[in-house]
C-alpha positions in Angstrom: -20.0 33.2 -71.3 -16.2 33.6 -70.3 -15.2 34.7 -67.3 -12.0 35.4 -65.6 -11.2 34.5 -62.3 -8.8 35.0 -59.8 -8.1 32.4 -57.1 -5.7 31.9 -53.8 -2.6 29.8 -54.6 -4.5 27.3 -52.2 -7.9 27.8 -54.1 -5.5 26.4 -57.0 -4.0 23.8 -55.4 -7.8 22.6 -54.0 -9.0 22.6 -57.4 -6.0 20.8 -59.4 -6.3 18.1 -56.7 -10.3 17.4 -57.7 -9.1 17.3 -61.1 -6.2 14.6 -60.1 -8.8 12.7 -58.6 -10.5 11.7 -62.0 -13.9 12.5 -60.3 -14.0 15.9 -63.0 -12.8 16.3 -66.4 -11.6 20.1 -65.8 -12.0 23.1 -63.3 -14.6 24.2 -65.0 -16.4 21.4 -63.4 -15.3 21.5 -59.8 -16.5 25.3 -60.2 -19.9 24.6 -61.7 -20.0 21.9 -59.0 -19.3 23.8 -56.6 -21.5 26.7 -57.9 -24.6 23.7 -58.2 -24.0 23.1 -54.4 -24.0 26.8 -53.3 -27.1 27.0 -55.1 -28.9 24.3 -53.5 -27.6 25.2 -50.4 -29.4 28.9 -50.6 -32.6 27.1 -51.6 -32.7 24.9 -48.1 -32.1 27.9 -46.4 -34.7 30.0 -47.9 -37.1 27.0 -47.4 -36.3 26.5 -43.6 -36.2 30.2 -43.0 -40.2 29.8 -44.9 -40.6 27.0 -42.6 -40.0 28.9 -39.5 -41.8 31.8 -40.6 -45.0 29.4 -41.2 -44.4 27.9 -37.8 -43.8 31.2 -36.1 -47.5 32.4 -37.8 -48.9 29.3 -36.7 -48.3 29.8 -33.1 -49.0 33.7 -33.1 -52.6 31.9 -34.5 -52.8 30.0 -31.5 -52.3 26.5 -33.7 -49.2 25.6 -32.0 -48.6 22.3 -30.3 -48.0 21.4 -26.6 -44.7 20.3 -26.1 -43.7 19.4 -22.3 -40.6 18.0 -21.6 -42.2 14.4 -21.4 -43.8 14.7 -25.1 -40.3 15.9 -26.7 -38.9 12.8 -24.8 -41.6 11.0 -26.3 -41.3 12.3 -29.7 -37.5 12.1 -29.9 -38.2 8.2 -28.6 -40.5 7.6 -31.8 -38.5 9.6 -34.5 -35.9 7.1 -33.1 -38.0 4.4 -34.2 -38.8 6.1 -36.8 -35.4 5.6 -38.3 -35.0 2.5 -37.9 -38.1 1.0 -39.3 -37.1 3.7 -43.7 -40.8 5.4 -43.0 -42.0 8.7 -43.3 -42.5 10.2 -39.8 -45.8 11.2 -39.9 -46.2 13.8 -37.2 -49.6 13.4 -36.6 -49.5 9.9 -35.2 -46.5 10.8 -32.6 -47.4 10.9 -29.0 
């Protein structure tokens, strides 16, 4: 399909200069790139906004979690941890 679109001289410029960078062939491939990225974006946001909505049921269940101050302070001390040592953090083993 061809389409025709209009863009903001700095739209233009933005464009050109990905181009210039040898990165993409054309502009057709900064805007499919670009287009790729938007896409993927809406996907991670319909899967948090799932996520929450799971989480939100969950609690309204009465399957929620205790979090006190002192378990988020623990929790944040082993997802630090966590990080350094390239493992899953596998929520059921926090404190």
């Amino acid at each position: 399909m061809t389409m025709h679109v209009n863009l903001s001289p700095e739209m233009e410029t933005y464009i050109k200069g990905k181009v210039s960078t040898g990165f993409y062939g054309n502009a057709t491939e900064v805007i499919r790139d670009a287009i790729r990225r938007m896409q993927a974006d809406e996907e991670r946001a319909t899967a948090f906004r799932r996520a929450v909505a799971e989480g939100e049921a969950e609690l309204d269940r009465g399957e929620g979690r205790d979090y006190t101050a002192k378990r988020l302070d623990d929790i944040t001390d082993a997802a630090r941890r966590n990080l350094r040592s390239d493992k899953p953090i596998d929520p059921d083993v926090l404190p």
